[in-house]
C-alpha positions as CSV (number, residue, x, y, z in Angstrom):
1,X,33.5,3.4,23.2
2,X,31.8,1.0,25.1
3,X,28.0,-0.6,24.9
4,X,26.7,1.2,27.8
5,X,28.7,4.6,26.3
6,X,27.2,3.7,22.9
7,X,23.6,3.8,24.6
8,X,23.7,6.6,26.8
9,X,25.3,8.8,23.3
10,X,22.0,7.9,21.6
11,X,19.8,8.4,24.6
12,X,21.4,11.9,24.6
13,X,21.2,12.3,21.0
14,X,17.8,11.2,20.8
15,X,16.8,13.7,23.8
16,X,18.3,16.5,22.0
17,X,16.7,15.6,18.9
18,X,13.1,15.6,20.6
19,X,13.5,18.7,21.4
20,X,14.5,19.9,17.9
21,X,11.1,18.5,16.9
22,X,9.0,20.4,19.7
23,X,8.8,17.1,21.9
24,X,10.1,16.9,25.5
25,X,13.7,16.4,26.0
26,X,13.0,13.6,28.8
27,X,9.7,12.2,26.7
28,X,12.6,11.7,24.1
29,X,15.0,10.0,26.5
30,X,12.7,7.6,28.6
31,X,11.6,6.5,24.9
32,X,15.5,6.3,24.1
33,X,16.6,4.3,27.1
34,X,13.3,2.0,26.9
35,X,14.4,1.1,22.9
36,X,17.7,0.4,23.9
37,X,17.1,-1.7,27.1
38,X,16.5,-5.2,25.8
39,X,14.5,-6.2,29.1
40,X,11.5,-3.9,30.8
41,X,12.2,-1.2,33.2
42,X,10.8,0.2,36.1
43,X,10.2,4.1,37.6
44,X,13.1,3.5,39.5
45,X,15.3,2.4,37.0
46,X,14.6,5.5,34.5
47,X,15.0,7.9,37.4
48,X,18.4,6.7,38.3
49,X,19.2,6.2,34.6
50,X,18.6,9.7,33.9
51,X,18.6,11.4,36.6
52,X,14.6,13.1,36.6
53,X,12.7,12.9,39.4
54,X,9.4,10.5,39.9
55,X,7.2,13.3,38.6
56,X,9.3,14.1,35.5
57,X,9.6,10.4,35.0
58,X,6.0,9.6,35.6
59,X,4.5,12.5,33.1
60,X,7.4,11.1,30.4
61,X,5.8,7.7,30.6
62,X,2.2,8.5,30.8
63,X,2.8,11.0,27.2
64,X,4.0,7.6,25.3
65,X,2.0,5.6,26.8
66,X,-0.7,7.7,25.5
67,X,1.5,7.9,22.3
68,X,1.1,4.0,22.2
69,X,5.0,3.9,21.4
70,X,5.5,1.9,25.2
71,X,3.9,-1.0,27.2
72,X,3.4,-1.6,30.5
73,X,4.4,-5.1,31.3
74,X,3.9,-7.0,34.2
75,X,6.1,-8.8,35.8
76,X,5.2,-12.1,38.2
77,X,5.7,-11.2,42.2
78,X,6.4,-7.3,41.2
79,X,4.7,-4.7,42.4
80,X,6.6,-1.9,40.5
81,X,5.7,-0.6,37.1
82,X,7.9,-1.9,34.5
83,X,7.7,-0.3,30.7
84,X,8.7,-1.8,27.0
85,X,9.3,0.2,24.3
86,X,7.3,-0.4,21.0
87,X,10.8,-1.7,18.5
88,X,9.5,-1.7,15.6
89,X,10.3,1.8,14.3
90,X,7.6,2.1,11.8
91,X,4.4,1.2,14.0
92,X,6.1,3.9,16.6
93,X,6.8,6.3,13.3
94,X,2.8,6.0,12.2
95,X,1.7,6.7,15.7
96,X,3.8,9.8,16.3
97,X,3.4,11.0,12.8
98,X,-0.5,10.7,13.0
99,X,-0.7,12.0,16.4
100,X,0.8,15.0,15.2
101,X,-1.1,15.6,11.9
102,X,-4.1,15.1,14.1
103,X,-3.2,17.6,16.7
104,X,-1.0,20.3,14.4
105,X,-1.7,19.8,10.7
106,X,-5.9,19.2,11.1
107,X,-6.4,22.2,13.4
108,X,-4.8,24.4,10.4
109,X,-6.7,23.1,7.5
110,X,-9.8,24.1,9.3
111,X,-8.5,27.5,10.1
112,X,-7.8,27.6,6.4
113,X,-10.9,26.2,5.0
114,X,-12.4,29.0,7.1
115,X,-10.4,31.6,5.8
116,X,-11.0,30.5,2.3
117,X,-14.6,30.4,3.1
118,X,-14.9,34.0,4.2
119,X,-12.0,35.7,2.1
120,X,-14.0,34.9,-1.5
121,X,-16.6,37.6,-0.2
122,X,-14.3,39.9,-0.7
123,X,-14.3,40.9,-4.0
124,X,-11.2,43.9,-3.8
125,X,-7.5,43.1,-5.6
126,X,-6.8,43.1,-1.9
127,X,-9.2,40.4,-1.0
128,X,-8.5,38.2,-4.2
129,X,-5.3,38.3,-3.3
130,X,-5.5,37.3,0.4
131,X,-7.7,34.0,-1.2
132,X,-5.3,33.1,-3.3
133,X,-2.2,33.1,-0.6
134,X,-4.6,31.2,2.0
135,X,-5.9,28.7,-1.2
136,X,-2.7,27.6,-2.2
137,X,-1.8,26.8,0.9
138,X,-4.4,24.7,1.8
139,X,-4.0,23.0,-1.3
140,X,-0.3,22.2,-0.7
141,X,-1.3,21.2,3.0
142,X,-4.1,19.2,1.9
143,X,-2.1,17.2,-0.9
144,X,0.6,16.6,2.1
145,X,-1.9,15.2,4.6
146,X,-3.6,13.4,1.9
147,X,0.5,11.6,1.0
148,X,0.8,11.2,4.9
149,X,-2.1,9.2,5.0
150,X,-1.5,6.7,2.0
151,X,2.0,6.4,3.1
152,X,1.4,5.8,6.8
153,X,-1.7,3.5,5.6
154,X,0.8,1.3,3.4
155,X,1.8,-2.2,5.4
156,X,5.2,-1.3,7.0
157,X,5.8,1.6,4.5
158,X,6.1,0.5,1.3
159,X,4.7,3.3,-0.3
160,X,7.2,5.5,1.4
161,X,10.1,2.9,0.5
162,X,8.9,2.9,-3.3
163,X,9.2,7.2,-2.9
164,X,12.6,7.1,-2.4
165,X,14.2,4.3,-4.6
166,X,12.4,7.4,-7.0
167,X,13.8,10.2,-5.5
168,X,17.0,8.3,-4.5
């Protein structure tokens, strides 16, 4: 296999794995083809290269860009768009990781903390019961948000690294 068959397997992998993890599958691959393209690249370029149209390519970029994981960059005399992708995996990891706590893990610890707040009125086997199930797991989602953010708060993940020489 080739370099350029080498890229476009993991641009494909990486697509399919995006999707496995609720992300769009051509979010995934602009991001893939941008990490493995070692100079920037335009609109143009990622159309061709994956064959999307300007408006799939467009909404792709703009959703990392707001990620933070890519860069415009500028280029001297150009009047296209041209895009970098953040390589350093673990200030793109923190960024997607905290995006998503923020937007999927936060909005169900309040929906929790609600629950538990009206629940413990009710006084019945029934209601005790119901508290208990929605207590222990916001305690469990709690303790995990609270280990997200001291691992993704550690300097390039040395929390997390120190984790798994335990676990590994």
């Amino acid at each position: 296999m080739n370099l350029e068959e080498s890229k476009q397997k993991f641009i494909d992998a990486w697509g399919a794995l995006g999707s496995e993890w609720g992300i769009n599958k051509s979010v995934a691959q602009v991001q893939a083809l941008l990490l493995v393209s070692t100079e920037p690249v335009s609109t143009d370029d990622i159309m061709e290269s994956l064959t999307v149209s300007r408006g799939n390519a467009n909404m792709s970029l703009r959703q990392l860009l707001d990620y933070g994981i890519i860069y415009k960059k500028v280029i001297a005399g150009d009047r296209k768009d041209y895009f970098v992708a953040e390589k350093d995996i673990w200030k793109w990891a923190v960024k997607i990781a905290m995006m998503r706590k923020q937007k999927e893990i936060e909005p169900v610890m309040a929906v929790l903390e609600e629950l538990k707040n009206e629940v413990k009125k009710d006084k019945t086997a029934e209601g005790k019961e119901f508290f208990k199930t929605v207590d222990d797991i916001y305690a469990f989602t709690d303790q995990l948000s609270t280990l997200a953010d001291k691992i993704f708060s550690s300097n390039r993940g040395e929390l997390l690294l120190k984790l798994l020489k335990i676990v590994i």
